[in-house]
C-alpha positions as CSV (number, residue, x, y, z in Angstrom):
1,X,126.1,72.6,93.4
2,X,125.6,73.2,89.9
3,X,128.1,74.8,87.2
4,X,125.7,77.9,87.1
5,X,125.2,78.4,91.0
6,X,129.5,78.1,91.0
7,X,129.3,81.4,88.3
8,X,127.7,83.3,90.7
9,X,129.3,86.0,92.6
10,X,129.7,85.8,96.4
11,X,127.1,88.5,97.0
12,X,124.7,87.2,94.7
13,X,124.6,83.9,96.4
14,X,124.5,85.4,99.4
15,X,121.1,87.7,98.6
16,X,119.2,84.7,97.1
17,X,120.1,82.8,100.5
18,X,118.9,85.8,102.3
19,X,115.7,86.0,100.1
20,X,114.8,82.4,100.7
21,X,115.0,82.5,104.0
22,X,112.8,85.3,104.3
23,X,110.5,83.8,102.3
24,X,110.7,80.3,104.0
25,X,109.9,82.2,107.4
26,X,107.1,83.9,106.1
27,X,105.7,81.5,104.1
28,X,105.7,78.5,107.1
29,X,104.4,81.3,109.9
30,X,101.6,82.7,107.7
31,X,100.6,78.7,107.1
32,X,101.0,78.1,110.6
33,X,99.0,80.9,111.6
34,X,96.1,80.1,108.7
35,X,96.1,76.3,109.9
36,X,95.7,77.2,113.6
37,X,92.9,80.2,112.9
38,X,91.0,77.8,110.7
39,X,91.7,74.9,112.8
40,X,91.6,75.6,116.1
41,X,89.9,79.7,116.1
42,X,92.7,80.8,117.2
43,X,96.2,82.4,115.7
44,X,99.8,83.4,116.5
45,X,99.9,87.3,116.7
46,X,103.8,87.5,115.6
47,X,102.9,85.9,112.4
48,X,101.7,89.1,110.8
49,X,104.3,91.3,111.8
50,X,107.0,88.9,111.2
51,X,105.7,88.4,107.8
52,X,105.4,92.0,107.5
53,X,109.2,92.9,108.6
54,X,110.7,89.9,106.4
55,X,108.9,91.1,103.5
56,X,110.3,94.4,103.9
57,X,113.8,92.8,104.2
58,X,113.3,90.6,101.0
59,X,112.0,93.5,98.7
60,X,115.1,95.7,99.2
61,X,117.9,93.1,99.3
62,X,116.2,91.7,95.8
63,X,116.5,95.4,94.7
64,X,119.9,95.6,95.9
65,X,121.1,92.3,94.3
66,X,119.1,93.5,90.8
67,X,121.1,96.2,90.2
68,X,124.5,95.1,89.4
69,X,122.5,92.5,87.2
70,X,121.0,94.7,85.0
71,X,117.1,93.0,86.0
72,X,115.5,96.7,87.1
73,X,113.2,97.9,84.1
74,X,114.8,99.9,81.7
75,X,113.6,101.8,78.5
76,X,116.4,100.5,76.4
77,X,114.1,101.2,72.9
78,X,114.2,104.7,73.7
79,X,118.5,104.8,73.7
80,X,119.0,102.0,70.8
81,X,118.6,104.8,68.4
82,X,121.6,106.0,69.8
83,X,123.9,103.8,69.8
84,X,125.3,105.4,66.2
85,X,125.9,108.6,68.0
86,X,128.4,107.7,70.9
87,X,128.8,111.2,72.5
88,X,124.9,111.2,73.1
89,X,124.8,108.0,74.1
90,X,127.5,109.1,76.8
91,X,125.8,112.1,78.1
92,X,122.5,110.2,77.9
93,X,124.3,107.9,79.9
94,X,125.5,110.1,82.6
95,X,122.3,111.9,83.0
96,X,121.0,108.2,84.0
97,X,122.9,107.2,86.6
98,X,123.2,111.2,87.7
99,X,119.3,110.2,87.9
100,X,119.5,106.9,89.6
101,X,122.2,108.4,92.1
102,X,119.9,111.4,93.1
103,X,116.9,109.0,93.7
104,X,119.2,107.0,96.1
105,X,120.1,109.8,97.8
106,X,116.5,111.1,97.9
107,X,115.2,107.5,99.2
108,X,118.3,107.0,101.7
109,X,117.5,110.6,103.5
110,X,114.0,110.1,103.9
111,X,114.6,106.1,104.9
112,X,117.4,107.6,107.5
113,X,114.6,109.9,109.0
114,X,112.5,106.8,109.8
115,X,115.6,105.1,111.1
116,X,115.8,107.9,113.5
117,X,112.2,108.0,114.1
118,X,111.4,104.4,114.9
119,X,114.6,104.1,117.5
120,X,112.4,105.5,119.9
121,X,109.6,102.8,119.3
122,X,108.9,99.4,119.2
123,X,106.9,96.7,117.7
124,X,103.2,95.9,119.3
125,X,103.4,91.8,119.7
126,X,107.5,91.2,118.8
127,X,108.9,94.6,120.4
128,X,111.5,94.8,117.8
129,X,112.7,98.2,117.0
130,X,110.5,100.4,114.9
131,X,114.1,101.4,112.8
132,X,114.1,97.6,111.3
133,X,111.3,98.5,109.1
134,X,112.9,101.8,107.3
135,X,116.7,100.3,107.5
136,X,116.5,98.2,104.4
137,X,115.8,101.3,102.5
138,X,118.1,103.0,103.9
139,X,121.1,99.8,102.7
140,X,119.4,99.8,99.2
141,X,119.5,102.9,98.4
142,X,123.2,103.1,99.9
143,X,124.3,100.0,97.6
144,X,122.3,100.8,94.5
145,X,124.3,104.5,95.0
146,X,127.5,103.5,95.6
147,X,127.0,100.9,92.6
148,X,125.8,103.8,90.2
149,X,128.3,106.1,91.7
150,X,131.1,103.7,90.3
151,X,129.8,103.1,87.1
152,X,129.2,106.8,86.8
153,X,132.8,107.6,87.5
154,X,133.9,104.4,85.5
155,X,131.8,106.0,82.4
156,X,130.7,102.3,82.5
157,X,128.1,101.6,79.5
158,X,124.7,100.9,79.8
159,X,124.2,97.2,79.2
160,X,121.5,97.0,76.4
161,X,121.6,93.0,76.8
162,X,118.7,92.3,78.6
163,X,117.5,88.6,79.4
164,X,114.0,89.8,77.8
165,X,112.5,90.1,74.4
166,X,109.9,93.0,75.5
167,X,110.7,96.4,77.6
């Protein structure tokens, strides 16, 4: 391991595992499948909604992990003007992570209703329930609100030290 890999938190290491193996999964069944249907004119059936679930599952634990890194887009140029008036940049503040904690509750409601829904129902070709496809919406949004509900009772500041030169 590498001095920068050691830095990393636990549950940063832990979602960039997760993320790889997704993506190893997907990426070797899709070849698979494309080698046999090319090859031999016929395919593996799981392959597609394999890929399709893992996909799912690497989207929302790379949102997830983003979070607590600052890496989701932000429109810092519009608060840099404030950052001379502190009181506004507070409120400004809170009304921001007020936001980003009502569109995780928003998103983890309507992801719970699909939970719900898709207990009842399984895949076509792997028969896995229908609730794994709606569940990792349901865990981001409950991380990325917990996370914003801390730094919102924190009064934590908005970290205007982005790894990018253009927003």
């Amino acid at each position: 391991m590498n001095a920068e890999t050691l830095k990393k938190p636990w549950w940063q290491r832990a979602s960039e595992g997760a993320m790889a193996a997704c993506l190893a999964v997907m990426a070797t069944a899709v070849f698979i499948n494309v080698v046999l249907r090319y090859g031999f004119g016929s395919g593996v059936a799981a392959s597609e909604e394999l890929s399709r679930l893992l996909f799912v599952w690497m989207v929302f634990i790379g949102a997830a992990a983003a979070y607590p890194l600052g890496e989701h887009m932000a429109f810092t140029s519009l608060l840099l003007p404030l950052r001379n008036k502190p009181r506004t940049l507070l409120v400004m503040t809170l009304l921001i992570r007020a936001a980003v904690l009502l569109a995780c509750v928003l998103v983890g409601w309507g992801a719970w209703q699909q939970v719900v829904v898709g207990l009842d129902s399984h895949s076509v070709v792997l028969g896995y329930s229908s609730a794994l496809l709606p569940l990792p919406a349901f865990l981001c949004s409950l991380a990325i609100g917990l996370m914003a509900l801390v730094e919102l009772l924190r009064r934590a500041p908005l970290d205007f030290g982005h790894h990018v030169d253009v927003e």
